[in-house]
TIVEXFI-165180 format. One record per residue (C-alpha): residue number from 0; z, y, x. Coordinates in Angstrom, 3 decimals, always signed. Example, Ala and Ser with C-alpha at 12.3 -4.5 7.8 and 13.67 -1.06 7.14 Angstrom:
R  seq        zz        yy        xx
R    0    +7.800    -4.500   +12.300
R    1    +7.140    -1.060   +13.670
! end
This chain:
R  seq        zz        yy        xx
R    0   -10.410   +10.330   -21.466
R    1   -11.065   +13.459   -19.376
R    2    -6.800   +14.055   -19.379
R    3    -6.137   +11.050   -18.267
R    4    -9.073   +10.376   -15.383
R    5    -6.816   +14.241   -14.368
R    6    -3.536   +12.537   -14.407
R    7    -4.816   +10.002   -12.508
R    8    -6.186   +12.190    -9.922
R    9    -3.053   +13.977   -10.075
R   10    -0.982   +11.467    -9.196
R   11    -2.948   +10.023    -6.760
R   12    -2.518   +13.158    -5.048
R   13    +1.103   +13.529    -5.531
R   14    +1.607    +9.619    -4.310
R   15    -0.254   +10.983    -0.717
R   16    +2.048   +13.467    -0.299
R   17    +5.190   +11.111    -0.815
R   18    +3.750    +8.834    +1.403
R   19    +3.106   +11.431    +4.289
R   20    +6.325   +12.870    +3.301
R   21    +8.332    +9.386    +3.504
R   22    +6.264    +8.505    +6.627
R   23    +6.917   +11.883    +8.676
R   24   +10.964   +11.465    +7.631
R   25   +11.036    +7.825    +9.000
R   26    +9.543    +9.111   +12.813
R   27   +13.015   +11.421   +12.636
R   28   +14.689    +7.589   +13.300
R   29   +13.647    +7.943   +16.815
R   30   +14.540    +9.532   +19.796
R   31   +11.721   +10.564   +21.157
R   32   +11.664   +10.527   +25.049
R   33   +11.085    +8.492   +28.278
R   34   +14.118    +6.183   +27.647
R   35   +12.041    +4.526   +25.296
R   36   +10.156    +2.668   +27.849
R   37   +11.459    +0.079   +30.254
R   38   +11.182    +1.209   +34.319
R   39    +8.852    -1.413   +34.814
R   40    +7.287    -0.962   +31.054
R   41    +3.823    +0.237   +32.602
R   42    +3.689    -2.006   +35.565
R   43    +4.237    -4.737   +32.698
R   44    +1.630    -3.534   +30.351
R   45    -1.021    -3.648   +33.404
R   46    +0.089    -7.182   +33.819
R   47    -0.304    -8.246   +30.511
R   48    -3.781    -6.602   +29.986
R   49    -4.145    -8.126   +33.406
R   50    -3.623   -11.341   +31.488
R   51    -6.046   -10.873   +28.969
R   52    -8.963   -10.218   +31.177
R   53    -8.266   -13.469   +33.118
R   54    -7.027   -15.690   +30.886
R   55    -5.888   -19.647   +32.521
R   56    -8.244   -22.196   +31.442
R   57    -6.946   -24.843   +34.049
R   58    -7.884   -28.105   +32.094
R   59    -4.098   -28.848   +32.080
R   60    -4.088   -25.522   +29.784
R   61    -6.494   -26.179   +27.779
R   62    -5.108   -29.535   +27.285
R   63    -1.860   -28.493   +26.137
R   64    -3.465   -25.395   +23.924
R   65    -5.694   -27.928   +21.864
R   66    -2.838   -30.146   +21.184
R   67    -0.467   -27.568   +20.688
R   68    -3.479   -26.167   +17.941
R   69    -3.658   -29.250   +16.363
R   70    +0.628   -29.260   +15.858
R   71    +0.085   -25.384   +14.258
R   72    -2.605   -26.996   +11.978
R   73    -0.699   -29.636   +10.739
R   74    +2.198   -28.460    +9.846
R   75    +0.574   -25.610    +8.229
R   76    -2.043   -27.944    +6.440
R   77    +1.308   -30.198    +5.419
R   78    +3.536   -26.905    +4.370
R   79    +0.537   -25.551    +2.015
R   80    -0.172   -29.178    +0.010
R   81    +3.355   -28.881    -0.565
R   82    +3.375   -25.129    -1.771
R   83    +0.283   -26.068    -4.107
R   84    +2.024   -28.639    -5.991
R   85    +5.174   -26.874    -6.338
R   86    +3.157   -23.744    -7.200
R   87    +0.928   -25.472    -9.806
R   88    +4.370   -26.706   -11.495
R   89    +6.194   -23.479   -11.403
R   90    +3.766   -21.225   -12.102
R   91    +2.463   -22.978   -14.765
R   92    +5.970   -23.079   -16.590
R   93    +6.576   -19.205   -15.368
R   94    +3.324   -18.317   -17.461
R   95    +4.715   -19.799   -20.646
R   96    +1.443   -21.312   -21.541
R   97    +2.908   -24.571   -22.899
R   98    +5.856   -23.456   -24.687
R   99    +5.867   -23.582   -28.421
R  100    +7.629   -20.279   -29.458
R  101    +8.063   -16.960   -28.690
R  102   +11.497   -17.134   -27.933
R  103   +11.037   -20.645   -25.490
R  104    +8.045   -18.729   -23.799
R  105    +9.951   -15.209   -22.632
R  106   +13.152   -17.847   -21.583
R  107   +10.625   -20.042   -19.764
R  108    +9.393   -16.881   -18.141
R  109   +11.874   -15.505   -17.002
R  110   +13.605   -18.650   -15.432
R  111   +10.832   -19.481   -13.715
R  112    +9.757   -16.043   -12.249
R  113   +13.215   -15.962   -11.193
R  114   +12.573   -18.963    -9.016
R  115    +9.677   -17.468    -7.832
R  116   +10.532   -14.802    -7.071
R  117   +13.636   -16.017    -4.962
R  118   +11.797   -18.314    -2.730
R  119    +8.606   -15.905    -1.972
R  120   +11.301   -13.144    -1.147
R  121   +12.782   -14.797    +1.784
R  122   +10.454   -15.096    +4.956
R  123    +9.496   -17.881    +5.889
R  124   +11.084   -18.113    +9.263
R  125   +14.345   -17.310    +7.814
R  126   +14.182   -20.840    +5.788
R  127   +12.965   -22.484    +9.059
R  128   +16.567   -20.754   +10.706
R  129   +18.315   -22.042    +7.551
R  130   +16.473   -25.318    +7.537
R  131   +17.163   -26.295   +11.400
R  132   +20.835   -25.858   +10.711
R  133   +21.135   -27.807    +7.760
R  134   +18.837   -30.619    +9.189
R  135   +17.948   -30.535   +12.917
R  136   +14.640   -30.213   +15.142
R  137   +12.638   -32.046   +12.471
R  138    +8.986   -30.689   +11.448
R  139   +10.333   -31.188    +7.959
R  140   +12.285   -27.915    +8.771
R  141    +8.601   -26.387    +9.494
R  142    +6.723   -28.032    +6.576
R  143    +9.787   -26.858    +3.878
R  144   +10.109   -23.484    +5.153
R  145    +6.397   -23.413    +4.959
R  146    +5.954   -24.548    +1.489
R  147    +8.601   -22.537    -0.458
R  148    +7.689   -19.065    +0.036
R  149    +3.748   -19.890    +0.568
R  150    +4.745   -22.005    -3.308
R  151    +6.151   -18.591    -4.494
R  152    +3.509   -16.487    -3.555
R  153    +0.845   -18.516    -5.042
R  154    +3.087   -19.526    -8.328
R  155    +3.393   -16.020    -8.830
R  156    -0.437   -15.391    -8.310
R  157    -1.408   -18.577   -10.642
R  158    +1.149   -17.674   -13.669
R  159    -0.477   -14.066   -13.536
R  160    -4.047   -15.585   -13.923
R  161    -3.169   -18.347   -16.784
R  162    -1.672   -15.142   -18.511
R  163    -4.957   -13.150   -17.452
R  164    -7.287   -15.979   -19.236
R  165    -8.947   -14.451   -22.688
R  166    -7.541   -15.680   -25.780
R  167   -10.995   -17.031   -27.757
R  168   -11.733   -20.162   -25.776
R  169    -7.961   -21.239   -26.041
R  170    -8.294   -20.394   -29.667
R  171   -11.042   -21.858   -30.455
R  172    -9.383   -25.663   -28.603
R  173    -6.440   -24.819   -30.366
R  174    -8.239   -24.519   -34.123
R  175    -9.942   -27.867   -33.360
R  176    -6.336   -29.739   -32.517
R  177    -5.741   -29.653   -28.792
R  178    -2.396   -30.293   -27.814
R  179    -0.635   -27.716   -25.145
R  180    -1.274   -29.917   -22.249
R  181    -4.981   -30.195   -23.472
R  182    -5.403   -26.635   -24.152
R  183    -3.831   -26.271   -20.534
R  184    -6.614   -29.085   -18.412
R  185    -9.644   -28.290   -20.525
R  186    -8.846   -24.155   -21.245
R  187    -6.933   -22.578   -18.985
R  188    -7.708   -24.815   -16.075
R  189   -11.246   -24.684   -15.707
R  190   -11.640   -20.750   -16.946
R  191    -8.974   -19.947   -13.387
R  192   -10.053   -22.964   -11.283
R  193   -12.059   -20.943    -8.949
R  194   -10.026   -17.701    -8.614
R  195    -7.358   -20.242    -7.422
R  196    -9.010   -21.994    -5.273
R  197   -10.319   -18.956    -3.524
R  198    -6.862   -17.089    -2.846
R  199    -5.151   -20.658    -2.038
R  200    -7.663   -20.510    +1.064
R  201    -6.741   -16.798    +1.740
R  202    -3.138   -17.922    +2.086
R  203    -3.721   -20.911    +4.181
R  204    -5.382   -18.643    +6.641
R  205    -1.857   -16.925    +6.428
R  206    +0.320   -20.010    +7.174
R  207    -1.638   -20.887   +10.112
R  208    -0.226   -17.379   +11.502
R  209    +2.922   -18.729    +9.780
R  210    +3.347   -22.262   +10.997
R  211    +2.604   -20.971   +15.019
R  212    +5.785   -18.225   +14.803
R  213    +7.757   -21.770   +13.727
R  214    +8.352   -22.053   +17.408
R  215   +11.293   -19.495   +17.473
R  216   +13.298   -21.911   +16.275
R  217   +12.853   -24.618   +18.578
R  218    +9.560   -25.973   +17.017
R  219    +6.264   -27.235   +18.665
R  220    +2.924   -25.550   +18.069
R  221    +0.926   -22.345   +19.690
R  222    +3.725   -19.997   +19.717
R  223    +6.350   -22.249   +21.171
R  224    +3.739   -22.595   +24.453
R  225    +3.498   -18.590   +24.009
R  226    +7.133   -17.999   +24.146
R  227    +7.679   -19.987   +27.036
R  228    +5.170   -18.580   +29.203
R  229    +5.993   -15.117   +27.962
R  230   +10.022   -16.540   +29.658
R  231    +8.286   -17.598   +32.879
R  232    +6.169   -14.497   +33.006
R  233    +2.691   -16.205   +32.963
R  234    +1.192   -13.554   +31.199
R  235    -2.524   -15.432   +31.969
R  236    -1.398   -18.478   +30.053
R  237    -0.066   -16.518   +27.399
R  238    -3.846   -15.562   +26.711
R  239    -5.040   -18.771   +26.594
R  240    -2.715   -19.584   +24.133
R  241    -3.303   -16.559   +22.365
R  242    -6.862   -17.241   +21.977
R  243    -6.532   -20.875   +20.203
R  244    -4.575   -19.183   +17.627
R  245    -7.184   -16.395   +17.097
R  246    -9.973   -19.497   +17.365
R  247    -8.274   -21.365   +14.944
R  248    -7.568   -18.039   +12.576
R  249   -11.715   -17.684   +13.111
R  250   -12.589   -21.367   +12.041
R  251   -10.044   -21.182    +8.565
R  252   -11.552   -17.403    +7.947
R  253   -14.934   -19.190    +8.246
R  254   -14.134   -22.107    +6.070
R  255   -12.159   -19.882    +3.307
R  256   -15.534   -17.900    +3.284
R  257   -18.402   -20.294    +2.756
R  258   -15.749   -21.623    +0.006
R  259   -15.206   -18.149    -1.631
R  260   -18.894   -17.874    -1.490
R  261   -20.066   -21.233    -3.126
R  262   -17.456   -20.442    -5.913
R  263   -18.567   -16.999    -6.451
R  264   -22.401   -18.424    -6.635
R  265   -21.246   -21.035    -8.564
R  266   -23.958   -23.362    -7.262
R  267   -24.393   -26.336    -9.958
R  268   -26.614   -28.407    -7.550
R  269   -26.364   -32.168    -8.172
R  270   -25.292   -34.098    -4.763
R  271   -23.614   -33.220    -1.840
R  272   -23.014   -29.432    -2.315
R  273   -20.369   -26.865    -0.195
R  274   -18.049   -26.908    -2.393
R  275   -17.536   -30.774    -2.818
R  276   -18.206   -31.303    +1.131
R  277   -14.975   -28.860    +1.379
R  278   -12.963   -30.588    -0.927
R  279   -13.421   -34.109    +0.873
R  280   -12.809   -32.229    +4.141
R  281    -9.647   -30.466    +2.867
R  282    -8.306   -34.157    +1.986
R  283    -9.414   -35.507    +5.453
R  284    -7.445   -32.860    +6.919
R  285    -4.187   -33.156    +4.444
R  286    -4.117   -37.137    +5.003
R  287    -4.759   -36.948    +8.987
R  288    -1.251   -34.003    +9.076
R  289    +0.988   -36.232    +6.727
R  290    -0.109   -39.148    +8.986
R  291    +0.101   -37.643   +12.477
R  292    +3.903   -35.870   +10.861
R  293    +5.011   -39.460    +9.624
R  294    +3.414   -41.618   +12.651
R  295    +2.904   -39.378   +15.613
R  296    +6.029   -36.809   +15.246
R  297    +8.257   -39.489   +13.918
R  298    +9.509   -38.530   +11.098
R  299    +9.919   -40.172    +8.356
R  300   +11.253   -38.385    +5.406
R  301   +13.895   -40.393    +4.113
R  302   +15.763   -39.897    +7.682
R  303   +16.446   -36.293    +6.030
R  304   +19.227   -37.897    +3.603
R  305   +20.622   -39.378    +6.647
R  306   +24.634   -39.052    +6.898
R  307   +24.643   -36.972    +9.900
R  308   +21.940   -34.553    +8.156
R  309   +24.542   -34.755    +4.970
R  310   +27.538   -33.271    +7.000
R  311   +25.798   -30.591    +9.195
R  312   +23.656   -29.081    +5.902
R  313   +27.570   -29.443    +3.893
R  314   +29.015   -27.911    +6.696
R  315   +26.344   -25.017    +6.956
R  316   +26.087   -24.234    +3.059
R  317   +29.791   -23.921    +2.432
R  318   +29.862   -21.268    +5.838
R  319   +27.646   -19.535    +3.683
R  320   +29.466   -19.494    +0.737
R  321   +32.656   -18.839    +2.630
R  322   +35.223   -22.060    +2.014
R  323   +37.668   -22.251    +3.680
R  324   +36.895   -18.718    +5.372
R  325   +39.933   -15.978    +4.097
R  326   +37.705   -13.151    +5.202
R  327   +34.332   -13.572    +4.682
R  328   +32.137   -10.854    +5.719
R  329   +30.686   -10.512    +2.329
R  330   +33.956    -9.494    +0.682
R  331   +34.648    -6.943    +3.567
R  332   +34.185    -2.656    +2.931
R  333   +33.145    -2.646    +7.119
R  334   +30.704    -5.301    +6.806
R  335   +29.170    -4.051    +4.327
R  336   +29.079    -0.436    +5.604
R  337   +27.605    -1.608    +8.654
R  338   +25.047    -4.188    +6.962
R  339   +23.562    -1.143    +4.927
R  340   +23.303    +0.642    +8.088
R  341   +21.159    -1.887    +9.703
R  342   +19.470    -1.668    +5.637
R  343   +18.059    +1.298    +6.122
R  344   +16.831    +1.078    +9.750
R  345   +14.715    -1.569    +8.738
R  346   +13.660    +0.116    +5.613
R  347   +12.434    +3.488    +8.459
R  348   +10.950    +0.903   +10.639
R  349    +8.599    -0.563    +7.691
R  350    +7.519    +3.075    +6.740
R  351    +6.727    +3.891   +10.080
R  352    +4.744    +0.359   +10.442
R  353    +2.508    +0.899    +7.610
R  354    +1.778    +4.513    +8.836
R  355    +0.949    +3.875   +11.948
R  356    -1.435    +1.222   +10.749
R  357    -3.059    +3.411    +7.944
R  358    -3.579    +6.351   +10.390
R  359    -5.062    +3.809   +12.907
R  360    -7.164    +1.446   +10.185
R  361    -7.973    +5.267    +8.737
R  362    -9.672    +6.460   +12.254
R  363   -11.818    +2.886   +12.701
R  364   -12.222    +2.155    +8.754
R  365   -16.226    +3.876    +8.622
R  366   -18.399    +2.377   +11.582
R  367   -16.428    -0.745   +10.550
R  368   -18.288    -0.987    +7.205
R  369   -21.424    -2.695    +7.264
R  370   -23.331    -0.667    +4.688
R  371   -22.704    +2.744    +7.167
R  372   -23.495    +0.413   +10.274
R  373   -26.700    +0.018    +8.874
R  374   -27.207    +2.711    +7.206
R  375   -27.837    +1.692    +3.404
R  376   -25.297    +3.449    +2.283
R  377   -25.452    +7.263    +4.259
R  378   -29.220    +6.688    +5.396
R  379   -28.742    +7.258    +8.684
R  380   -29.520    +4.783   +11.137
R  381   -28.485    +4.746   +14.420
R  382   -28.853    +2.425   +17.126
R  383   -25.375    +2.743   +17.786
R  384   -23.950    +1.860   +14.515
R  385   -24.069    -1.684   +15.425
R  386   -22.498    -1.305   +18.508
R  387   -19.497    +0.192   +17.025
R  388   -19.177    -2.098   +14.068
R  389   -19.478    -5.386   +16.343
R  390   -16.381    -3.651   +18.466
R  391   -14.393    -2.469   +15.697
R  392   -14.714    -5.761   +13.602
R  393   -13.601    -7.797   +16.778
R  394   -10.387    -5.588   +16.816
R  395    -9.754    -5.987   +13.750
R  396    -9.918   -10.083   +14.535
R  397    -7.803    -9.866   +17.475
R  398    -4.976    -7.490   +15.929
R  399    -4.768    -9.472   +12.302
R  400    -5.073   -13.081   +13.992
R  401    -1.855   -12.602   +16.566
R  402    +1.435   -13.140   +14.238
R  403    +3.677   -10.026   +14.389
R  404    +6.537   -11.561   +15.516
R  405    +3.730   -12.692   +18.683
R  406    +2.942    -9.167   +19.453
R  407    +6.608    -8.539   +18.972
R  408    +7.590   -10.541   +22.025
R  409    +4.835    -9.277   +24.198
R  410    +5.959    -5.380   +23.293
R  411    +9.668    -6.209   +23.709
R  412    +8.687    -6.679   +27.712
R  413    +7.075    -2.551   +27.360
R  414    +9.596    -0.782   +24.750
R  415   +13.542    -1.090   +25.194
R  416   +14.991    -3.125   +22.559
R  417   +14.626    -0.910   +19.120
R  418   +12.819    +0.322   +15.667
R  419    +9.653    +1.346   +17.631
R  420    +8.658    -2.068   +19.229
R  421    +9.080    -3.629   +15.738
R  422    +7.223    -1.281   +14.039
R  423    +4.352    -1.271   +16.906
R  424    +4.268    -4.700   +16.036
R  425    +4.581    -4.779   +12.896
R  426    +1.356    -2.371   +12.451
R  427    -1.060    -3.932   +15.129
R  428    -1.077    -7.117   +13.047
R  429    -1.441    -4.937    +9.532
R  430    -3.504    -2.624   +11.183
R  431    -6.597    -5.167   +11.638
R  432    -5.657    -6.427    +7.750
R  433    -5.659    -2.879    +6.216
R  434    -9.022    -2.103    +8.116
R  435   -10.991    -5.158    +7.120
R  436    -9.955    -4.642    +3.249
R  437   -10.692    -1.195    +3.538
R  438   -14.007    -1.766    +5.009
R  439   -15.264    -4.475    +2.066
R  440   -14.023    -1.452    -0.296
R  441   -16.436    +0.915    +1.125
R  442   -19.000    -2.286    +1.350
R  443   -18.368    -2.809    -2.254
R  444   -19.467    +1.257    -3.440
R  445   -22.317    +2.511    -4.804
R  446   -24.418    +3.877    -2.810
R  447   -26.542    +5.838    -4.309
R  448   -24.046    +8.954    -5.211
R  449   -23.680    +9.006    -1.247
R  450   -27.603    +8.559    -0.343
R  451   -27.747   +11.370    -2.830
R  452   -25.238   +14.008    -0.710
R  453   -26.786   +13.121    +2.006
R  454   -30.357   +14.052    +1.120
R  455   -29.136   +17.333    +0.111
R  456   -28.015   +18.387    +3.864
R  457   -24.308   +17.311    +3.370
R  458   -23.195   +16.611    +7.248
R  459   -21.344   +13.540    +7.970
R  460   -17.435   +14.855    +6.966
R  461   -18.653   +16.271    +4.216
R  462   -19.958   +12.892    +3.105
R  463   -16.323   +11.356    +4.022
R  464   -14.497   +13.705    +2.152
R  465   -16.455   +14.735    -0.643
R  466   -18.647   +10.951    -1.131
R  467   -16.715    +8.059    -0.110
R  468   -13.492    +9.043    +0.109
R  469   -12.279   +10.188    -3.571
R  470   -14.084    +6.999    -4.589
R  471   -12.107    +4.139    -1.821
R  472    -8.878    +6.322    -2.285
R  473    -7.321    +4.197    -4.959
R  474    -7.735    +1.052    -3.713
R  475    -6.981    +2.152    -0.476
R  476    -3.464    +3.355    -1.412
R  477    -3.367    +0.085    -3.144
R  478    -3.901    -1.541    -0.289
R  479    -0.892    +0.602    +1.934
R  480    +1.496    -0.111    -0.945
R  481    +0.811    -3.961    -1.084
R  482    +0.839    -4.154    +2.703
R  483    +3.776    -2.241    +2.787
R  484    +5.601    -5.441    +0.485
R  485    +4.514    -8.238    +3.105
R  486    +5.725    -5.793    +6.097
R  487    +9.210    -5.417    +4.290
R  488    +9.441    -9.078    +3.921
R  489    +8.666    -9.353    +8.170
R  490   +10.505    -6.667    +9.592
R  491   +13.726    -9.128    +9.882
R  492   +11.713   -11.461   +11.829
R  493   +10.157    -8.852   +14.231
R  494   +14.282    -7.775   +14.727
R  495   +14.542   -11.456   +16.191
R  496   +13.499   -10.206   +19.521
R  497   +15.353    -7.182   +20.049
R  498   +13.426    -4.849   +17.224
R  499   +16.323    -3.751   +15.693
R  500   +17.434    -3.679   +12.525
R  501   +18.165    -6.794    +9.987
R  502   +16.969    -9.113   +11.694
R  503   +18.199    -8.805   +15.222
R  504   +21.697    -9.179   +13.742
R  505   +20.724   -11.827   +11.576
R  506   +19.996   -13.561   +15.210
R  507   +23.491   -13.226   +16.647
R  508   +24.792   -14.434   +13.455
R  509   +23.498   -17.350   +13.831
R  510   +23.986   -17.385   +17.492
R  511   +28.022   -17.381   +16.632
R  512   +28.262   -19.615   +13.331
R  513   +28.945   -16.365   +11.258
R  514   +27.746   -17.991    +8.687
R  515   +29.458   -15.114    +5.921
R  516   +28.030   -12.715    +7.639
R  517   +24.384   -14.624    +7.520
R  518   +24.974   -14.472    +3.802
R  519   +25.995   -10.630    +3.650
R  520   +22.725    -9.766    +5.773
R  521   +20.365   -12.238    +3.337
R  522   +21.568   -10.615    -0.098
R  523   +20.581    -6.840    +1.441
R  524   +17.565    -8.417    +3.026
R  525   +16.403    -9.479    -0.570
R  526   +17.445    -6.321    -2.375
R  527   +15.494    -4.443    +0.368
R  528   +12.519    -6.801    -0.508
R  529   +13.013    -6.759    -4.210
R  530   +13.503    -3.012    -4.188
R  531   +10.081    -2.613    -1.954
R  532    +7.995    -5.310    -4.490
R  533    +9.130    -2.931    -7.867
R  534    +8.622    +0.257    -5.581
R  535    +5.149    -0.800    -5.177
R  536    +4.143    -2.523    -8.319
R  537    +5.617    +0.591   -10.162
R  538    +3.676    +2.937    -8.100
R  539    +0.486    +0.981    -7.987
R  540    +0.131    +0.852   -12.153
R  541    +0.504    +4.912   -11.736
R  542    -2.573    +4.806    -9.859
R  543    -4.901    +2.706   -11.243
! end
């Protein structure tokens, strides 16, 4: 026991240093000096915070944020009933649960994984670029690219569970006759029911950040309002807009919560309790989107198998593939050359996103845990604490509710076109993530090893060091290695602005109907993503 709790340690230790290491290499990517910044970069940044002090909130604004809200919400509230149902059907098969044999359950698994892990590994405004082209301006495009890799992530995430449940309920149905799809409602169902239920909330807080970055490609919401006035320069209204989003982030984090919360108490009052008042107000909200998508957008879905929607998706999917193309991209030595190229700068600009936000979440992580703010867990209680937690939680708000791709455009105006703005970017939105996990880790520690170093005259870094951090450490390095996954899959939508990288050719590929070369840039994209997800899951498992 006492050899392994050292190799543990050990590697812990070694994993820092290769993450410093790998961090400190990927700075060496940029050119350090004042041609980073635009001439009027400063001037700009004064007008944008400018903006943010004095928002517009003109009723004509306010008008046209709340409606523009309620677009965000509903396609995101249309996308994720979508990505349930595929999810429950997937990742029930990937688990293998129902199969029969040994041999049916690894094949089912590994077909099915596959699937999953295809459609969570492309971002999700890469299938809204694919899914314009093949069908139009339609908020199908939004809803489908919406659902697929928000259906992946939670397949994934449900198969792991059913394969998590013990085996002596589900032996015990099975000894008294229960079929497979028995064993599967009244076993497995009920024993993961909650856990699901709780992270399908987590990730619908995600696609709201999801469905408002829809707007890049020509689709309504929040962030098509915020791109325009960011083209006209009306930094004020860009605020305003801002600020719905963040509102509307707020009101799901707040619903998600008092979920989470009555499933974790597991209240069994009879009547009208939280957890039944949110499931009636989740189907309110699912039937008012499908009927404001079908009635007040339009859109009815068998127009998709239209004849005109036939010939532009035929005419898009065999670009890809190359027909009638003699020299695709994908079968040229230059291409590829130059694709791997563009590879690795997106690889340096993810490193250098999640470093910058762990040295920044790192620096703000303490006051921003509400044991040390009031002082259960160090005993010291200042009247200050509070002051710094209420500032430092509200940053952590702001920075995690604005989509990266948001703070992307807004940086673009500061930072000439480049790895840096990206990965700025990329690790203000992580930044407020990584803090607010890191802070429920040190919320979630005993506290009486700490209480008991600082009795005995330890000063305040030597309670950091020696107290609370060798206890967070793991989980925090968890937490940098399973934020650095999500920011691999977004750094080719950051590029779409001018970040560099993947994704800003992947822009002027589609731009100019290169559609080989779309393909070329997707299959590195995915090994880059697939490479990153083993990377981390690998590395994680040495840890633990």
């Amino acid at each position: 026991m006492k050899l392994t709790s050292v190799i543990r340690h050990h590697n812990r230790f070694l994993l820092s240093l290769l993450l410093n290491a790998v961090f400190v290499w990927s700075l060496f990517s940029i050119k350090w000096n004042s041609d980073l910044v635009h001439s009027g970069g400063i001037p700009t940044l004064l007008q944008i915070l400018k903006g943010l002090i004095h928002p517009d909130l003109t009723l004509e604004v306010l008008a046209l944020g709340l409606k523009s809200a309620w677009i965000t919400l509903a396609y995101a509230v249309a996308g994720m009933s979508l990505a349930v149902v595929y999810a429950f059907i997937v990742g029930t098969l990937a688990s293998g649960v129902i199969t029969s044999t040994k041999t049916s359950r690894i094949v089912s698994k590994i077909c099915f994984r596959g699937i999953l892990g295809f459609t969570r590994s492309i971002h999700e405004l890469i299938w809204a670029w694919l899914f314009v082209a093949a069908i139009g301006l339609s908020p199908y495009a939004a809803i489908f690219s919406l659902a697929i890799p928000y259906g992946g992530i939670l397949g994934r995430i449900f198969s792991d569970m059913l394969n998590d449940v013990p085996e002596e309920p589900i032996k015990s149905l099975r000894s008294a006759g229960a079929s497979k799809i028995q064993t599967l409602i009244y076993g497995y169902f009920p024993l993961v029911w909650a856990d699901i239920i709780s992270y399908t909330m987590y990730r619908f807080e995600c696609s709201i950040r999801s469905s408002a970055i829809m707007s890049f490609v020509g689709l309504g919401g929040l962030g098509y309002q915020i791109q325009l006035s960011l083209r006209d320069l009306k930094y004020d209204r860009v605020w305003t807009f801002v600020f719905f989003l963040i509102v509307l982030v707020i009101l799901v984090d707040i619903w998600s919560n008092v979920v989470r919360t009555s499933l974790i108490e597991q209240r069994k009052q009879r009547g009208f309790s939280y957890t039944w008042g949110s499931a009636i107000f989740a189907l309110l909200l699912i039937i008012g989107s499908w009927l404001f998508i079908l009635l007040g957008e339009h859109a009815l879905f068998f127009d998709l198998f239209s004849d005109k929607n036939y010939e532009a998706a035929k005419r898009f999917f065999e670009g890809l593939i190359g027909v009638n193309n003699q020299q695709p991209a994908f079968l040229e030595r230059e291409s590829w050359s130059a694709a791997l190229n563009l590879t690795l700068e997106t690889l340096e600009m993810s490193i250098m996103a999640i470093g910058f936000s762990t040295i920044a979440a790192f620096l703000t992580v303490i006051p921003a845990a509400r044991n040390i703010a009031n002082g259960q867990l160090t005993g010291d209680k200042k009247w200050y604490n509070w002051i710094l937690y209420g500032m430092v939680r509200i940053m952590y708000i702001f920075s995690r509710s604005v989509p990266e791709l948001v703070w992307a455009m807004m940086i673009i105006f500061i930072f000439k076109p480049g790895l840096l703005p990206g990965a700025i970017a990329l690790a203000l939105h992580n930044f407020g993530i990584l803090g607010k996990l890191w802070a429920e880790v040190i919320e979630d520690m005993d506290a009486q090893p700490i209480r008991n170093l600082a009795s005995a005259g330890a000063s305040k870094l030597a309670v950091l060091f020696y107290g609370i951090l060798p206890t967070v450490l793991p989980r925090f390095l968890t937490y940098i290695l399973y934020r650095w996954e999500v920011i691999m899959r977004t750094t080719i939508v950051v590029g779409f602005v001018g970040a560099g990288g993947l994704g800003m050719e992947f822009k002027l590929a589609m731009s100019f109907f290169h559609y080989t070369e779309i393909t070329l840039l997707l299959l590195c994209y995915m090994v880059l993503v697939i490479i990153a997800d083993f990377a981390s899951e690998s590395t994680r498992k040495a840890v633990r």
